[in-house]
N, CA, C and O atoms as a GROMACS GRO file, in nm:
protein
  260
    1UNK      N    1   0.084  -0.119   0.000
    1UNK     CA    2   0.000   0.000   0.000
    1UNK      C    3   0.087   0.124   0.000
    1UNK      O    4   0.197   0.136   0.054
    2UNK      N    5   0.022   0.210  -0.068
    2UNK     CA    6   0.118   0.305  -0.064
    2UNK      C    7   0.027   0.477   0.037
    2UNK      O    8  -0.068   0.471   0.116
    3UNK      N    9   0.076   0.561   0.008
    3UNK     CA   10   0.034   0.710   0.084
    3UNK      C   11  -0.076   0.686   0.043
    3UNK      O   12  -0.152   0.629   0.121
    4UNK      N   13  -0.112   0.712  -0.062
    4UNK     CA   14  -0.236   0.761  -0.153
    4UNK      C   15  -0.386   0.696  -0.122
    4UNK      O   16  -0.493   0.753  -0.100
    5UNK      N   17  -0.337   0.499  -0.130
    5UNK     CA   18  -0.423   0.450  -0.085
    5UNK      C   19  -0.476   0.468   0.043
    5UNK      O   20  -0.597   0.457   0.063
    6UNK      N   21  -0.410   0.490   0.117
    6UNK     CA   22  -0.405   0.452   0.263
    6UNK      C   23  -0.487   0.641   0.264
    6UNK      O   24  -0.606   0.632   0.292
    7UNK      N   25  -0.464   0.720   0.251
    7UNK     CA   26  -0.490   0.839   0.278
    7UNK      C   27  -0.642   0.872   0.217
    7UNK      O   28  -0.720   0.951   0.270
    8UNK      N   29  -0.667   0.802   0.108
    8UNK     CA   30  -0.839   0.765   0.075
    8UNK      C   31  -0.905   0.730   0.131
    8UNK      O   32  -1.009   0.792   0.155
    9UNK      N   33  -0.867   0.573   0.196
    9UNK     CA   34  -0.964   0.503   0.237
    9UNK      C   35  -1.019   0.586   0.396
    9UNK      O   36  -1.122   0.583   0.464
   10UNK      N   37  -0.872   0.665   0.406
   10UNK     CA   38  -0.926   0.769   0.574
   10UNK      C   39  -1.042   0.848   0.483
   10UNK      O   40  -1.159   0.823   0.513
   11UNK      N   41  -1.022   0.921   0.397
   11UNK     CA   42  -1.115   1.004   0.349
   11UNK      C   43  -1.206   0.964   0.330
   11UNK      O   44  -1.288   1.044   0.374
   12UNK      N   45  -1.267   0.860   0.275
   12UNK     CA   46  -1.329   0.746   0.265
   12UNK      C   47  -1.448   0.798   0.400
   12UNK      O   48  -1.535   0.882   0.422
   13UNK      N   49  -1.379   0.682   0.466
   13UNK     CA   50  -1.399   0.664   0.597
   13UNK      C   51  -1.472   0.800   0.722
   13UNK      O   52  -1.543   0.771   0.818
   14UNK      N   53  -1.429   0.936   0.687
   14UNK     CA   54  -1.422   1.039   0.761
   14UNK      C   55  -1.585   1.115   0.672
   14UNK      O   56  -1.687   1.157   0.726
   15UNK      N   57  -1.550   1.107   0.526
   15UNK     CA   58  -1.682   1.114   0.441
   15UNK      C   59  -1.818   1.061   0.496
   15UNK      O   60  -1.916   1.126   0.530
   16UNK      N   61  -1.799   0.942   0.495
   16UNK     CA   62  -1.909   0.858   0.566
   16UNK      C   63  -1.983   0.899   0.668
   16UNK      O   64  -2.105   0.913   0.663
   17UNK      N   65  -1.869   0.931   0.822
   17UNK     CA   66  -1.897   0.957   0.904
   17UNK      C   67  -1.955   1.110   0.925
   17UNK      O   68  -2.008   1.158   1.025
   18UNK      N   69  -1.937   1.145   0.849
   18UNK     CA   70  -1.987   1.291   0.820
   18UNK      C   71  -2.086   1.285   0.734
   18UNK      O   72  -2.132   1.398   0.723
   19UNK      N   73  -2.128   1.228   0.683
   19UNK     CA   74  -2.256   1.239   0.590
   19UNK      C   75  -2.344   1.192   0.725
   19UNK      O   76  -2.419   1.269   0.785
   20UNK      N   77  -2.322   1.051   0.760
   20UNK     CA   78  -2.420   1.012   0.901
   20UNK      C   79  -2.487   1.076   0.973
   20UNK      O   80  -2.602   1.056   1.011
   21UNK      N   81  -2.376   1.204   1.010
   21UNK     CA   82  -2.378   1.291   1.151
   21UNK      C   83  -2.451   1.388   1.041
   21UNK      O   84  -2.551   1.424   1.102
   22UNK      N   85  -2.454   1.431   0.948
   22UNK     CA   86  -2.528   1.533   0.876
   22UNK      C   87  -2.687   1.468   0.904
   22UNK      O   88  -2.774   1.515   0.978
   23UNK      N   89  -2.692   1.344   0.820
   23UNK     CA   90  -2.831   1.262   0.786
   23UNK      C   91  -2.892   1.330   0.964
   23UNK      O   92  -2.948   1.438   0.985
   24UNK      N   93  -2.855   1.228   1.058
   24UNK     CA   94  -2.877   1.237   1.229
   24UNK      C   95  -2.964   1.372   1.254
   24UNK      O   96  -3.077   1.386   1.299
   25UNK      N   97  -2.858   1.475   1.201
   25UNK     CA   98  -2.836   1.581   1.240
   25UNK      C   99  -2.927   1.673   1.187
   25UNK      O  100  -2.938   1.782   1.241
   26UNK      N  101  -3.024   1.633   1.046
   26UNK     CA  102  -3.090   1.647   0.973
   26UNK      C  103  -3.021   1.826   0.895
   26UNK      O  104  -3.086   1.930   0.887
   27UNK      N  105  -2.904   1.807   0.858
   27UNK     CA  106  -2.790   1.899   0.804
   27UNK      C  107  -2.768   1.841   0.693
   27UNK      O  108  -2.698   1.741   0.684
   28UNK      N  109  -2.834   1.905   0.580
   28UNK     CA  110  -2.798   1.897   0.455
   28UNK      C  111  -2.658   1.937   0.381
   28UNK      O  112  -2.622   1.870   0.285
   29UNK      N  113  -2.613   2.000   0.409
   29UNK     CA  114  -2.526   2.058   0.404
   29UNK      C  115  -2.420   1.982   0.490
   29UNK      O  116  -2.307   2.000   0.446
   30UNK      N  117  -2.423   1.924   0.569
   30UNK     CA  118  -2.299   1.834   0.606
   30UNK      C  119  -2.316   1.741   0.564
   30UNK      O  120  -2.213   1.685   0.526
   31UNK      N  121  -2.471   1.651   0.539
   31UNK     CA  122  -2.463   1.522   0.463
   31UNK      C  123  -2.367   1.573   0.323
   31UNK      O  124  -2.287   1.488   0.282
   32UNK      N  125  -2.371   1.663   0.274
   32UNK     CA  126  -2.323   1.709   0.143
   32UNK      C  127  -2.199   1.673   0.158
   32UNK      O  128  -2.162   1.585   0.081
   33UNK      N  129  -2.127   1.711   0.229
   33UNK     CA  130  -1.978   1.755   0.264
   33UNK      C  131  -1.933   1.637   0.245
   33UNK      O  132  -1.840   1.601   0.173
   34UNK      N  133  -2.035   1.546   0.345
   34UNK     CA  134  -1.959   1.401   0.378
   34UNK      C  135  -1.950   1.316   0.224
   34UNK      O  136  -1.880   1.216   0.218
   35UNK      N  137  -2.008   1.353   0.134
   35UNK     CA  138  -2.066   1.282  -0.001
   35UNK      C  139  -1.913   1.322  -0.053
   35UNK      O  140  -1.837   1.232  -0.090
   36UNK      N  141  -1.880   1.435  -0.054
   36UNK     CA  142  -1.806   1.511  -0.178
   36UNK      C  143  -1.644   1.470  -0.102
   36UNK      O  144  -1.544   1.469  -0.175
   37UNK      N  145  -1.634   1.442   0.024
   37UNK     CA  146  -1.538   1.394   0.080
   37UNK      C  147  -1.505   1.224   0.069
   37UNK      O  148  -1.395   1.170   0.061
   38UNK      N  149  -1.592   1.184   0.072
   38UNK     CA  150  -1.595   1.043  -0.014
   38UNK      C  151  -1.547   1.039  -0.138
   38UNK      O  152  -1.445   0.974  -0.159
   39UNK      N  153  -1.599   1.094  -0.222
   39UNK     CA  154  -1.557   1.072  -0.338
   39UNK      C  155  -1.369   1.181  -0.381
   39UNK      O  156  -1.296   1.174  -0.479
   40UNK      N  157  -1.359   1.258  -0.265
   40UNK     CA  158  -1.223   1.258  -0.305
   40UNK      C  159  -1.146   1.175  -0.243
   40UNK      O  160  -1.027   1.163  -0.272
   41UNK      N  161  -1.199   1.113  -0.159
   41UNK     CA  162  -1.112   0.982  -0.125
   41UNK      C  163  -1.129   0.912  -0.214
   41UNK      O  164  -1.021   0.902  -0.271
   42UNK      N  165  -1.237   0.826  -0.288
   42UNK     CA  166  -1.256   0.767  -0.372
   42UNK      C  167  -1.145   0.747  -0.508
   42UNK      O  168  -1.120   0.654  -0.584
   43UNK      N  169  -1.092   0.892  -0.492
   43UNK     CA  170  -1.032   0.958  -0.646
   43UNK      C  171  -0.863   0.893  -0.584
   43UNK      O  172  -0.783   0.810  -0.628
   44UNK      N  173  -0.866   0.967  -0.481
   44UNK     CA  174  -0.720   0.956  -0.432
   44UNK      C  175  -0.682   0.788  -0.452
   44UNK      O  176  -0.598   0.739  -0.528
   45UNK      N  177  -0.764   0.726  -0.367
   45UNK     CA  178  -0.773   0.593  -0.357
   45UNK      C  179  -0.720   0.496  -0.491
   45UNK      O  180  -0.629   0.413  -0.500
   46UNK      N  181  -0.808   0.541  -0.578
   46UNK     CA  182  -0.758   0.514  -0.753
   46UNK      C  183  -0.640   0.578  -0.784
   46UNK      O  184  -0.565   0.529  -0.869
   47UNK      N  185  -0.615   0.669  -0.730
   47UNK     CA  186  -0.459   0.704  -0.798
   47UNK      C  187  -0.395   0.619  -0.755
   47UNK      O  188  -0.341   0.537  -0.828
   48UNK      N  189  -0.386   0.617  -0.654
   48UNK     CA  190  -0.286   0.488  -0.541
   48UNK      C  191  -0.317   0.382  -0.585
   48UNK      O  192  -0.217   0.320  -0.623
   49UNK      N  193  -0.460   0.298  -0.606
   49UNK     CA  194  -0.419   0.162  -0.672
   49UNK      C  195  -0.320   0.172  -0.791
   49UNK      O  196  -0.229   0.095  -0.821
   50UNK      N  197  -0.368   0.303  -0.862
   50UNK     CA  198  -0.312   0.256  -0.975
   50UNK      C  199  -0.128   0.331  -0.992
   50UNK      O  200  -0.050   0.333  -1.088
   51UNK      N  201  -0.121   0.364  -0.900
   51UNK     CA  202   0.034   0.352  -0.847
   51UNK      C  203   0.095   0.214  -0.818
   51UNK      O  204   0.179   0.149  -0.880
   52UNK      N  205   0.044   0.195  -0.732
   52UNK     CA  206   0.071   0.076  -0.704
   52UNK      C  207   0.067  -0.067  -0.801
   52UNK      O  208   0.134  -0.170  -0.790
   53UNK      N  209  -0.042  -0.027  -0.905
   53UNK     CA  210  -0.040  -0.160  -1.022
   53UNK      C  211   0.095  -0.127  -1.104
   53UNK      O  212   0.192  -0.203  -1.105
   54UNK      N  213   0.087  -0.006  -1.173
   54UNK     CA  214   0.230   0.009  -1.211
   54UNK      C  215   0.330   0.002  -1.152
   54UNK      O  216   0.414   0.050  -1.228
   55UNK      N  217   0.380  -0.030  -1.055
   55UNK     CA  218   0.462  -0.036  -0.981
   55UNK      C  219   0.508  -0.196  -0.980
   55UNK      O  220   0.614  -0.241  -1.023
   56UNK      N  221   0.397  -0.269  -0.919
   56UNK     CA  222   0.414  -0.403  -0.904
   56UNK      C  223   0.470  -0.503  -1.065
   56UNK      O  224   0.530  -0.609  -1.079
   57UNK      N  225   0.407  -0.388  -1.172
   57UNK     CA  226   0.364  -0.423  -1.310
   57UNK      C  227   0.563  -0.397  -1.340
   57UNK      O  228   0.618  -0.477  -1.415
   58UNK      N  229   0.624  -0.315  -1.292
   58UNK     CA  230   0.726  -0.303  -1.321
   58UNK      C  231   0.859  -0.371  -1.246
   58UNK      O  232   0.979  -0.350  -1.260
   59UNK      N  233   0.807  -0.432  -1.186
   59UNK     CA  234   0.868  -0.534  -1.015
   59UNK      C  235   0.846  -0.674  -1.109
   59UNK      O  236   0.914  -0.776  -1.099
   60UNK      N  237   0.748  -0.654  -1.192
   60UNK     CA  238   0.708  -0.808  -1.227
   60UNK      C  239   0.644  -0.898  -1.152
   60UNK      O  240   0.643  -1.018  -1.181
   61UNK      N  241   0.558  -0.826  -1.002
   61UNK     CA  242   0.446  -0.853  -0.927
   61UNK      C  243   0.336  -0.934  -0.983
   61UNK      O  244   0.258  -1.007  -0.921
   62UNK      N  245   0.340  -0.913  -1.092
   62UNK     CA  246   0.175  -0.932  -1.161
   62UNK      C  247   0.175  -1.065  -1.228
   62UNK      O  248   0.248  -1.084  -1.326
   63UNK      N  249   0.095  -1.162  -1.180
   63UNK     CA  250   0.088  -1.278  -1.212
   63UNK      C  251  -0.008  -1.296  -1.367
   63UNK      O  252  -0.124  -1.265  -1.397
   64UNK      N  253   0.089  -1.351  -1.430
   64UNK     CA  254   0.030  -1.375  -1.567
   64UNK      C  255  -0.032  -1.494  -1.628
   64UNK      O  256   0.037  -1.585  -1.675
   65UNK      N  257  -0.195  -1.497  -1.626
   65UNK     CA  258  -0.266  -1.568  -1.695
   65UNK      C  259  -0.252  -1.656  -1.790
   65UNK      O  260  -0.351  -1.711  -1.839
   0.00000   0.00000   0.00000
């Protein structure tokens, strides 16, 4: 795993919990937050896999079919 991944899935994670506490909270506007914070974890997250595939892809990690 590298930064990227690992730093999504918090965003991820922190998104969620903030949309919840919005929903609860009946705060539209923080359910919002928590949505749009997800999905930049989401983004980050994909960069990092796909760091990491090239990476492994160049290690010769990658098991071939």
């Amino acid at each position: 795993m590298n930064l990227d991944q690992i730093e999504g899935v918090a965003k991820i994670l922190a998104g969620k919990a903030r949309q919840r506490a919005g929903d609860l909270l009946d705060d539209p506007e923080l359910f919002v937050r928590g949505v749009r914070q997800q999905v930049d974890g989401a983004k980050q997250k994909g960069f990092g896999d796909a760091r990491q595939f090239i990476r492994d892809f160049k290690r010769g990690k990658l098991q071939q079919h």
